[in-house]
N, C-alpha and C positions, 0 to 999 in steps of 0.2 A: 463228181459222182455220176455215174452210169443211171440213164432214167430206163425205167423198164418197164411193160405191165407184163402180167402173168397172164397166160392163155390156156386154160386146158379142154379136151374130148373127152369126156367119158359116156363108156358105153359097155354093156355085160354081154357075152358072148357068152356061147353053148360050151359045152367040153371039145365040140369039133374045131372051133375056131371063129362058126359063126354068129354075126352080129344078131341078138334076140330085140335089144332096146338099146337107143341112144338116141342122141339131139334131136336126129333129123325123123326120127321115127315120131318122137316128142311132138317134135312142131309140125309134123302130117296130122296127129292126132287130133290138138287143138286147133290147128284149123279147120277140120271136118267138124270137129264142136261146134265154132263159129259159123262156119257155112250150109252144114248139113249136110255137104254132098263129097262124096268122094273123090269123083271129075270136077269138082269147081277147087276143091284143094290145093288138087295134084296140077291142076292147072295154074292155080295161083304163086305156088311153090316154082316153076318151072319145070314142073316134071312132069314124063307122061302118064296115062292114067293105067295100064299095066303098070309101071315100075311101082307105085302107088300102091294096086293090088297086092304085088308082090311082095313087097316088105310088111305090111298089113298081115298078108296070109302066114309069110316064115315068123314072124312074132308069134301067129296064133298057134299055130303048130306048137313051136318050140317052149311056147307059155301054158300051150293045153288050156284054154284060153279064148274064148271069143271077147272081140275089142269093140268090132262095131255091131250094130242091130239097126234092123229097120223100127222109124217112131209107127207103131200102130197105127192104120188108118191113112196112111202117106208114106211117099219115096221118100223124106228125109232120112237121113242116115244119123244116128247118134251115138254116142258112146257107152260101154256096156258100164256096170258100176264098176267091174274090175278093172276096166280101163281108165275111168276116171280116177281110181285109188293108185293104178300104175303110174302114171303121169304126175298125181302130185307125190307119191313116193319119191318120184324118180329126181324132180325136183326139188325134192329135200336134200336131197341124198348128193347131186350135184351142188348146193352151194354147201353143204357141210363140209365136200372134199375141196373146195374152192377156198372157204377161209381159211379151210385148217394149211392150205399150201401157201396163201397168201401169206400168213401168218411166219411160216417157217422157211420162206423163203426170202432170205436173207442176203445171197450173193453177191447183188448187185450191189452191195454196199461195202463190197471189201475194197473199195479203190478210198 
């Protein structure tokens, strides 16, 4: 019998074709949670801190939408309540498609 695991992407795009939220948006976000900063994320992630901004910003647009805020009183940066509910939406939402393909993906078993 054929061993396999299931691997999937998902992420929701605009009606233009661009990317609003997925993984890697996911895991910018909670790491800025964790760290408070923008530049220590994008840094930690490998990425640089414009590309960072960038996906941050086209999310908030396309969300209509502010994600992050400054905490009162300090530079920390933290996450808006919308984007804390984006986030674990978003993670619901990905293992619900995950078992449900887990579940119905059967293929590998036709040998």
């Amino acid at each position: 019998m054929l061993s396999a695991t299931l691997h999937l992407r998902l992420w929701w795009e605009n009606a233009q074709g661009q990317v609003v939220f997925g993984p890697g948006r996911a895991l910018l976000l909670a790491k800025v949670e964790e760290v408070g900063s923008l530049h220590k994320a994008a840094k930690e992630l490998g990425m640089s801190y414009r590309a960072a901004w960038g996906k941050i910003k086209a999310s908030e647009e396309a969300l209509g939408e502010k994600l992050l805020i400054k905490e009162k009183g300090s530079k920390k940066l933290q996450l808006t309540p919308f984007a804390l509910k984006l986030l674990t939406e978003y993670e619901h939402w990905r293992k619900d498609v995950y078992n449900y393909a887990q579940k119905q993906a059967h293929f590998w078993e036709l040998k």
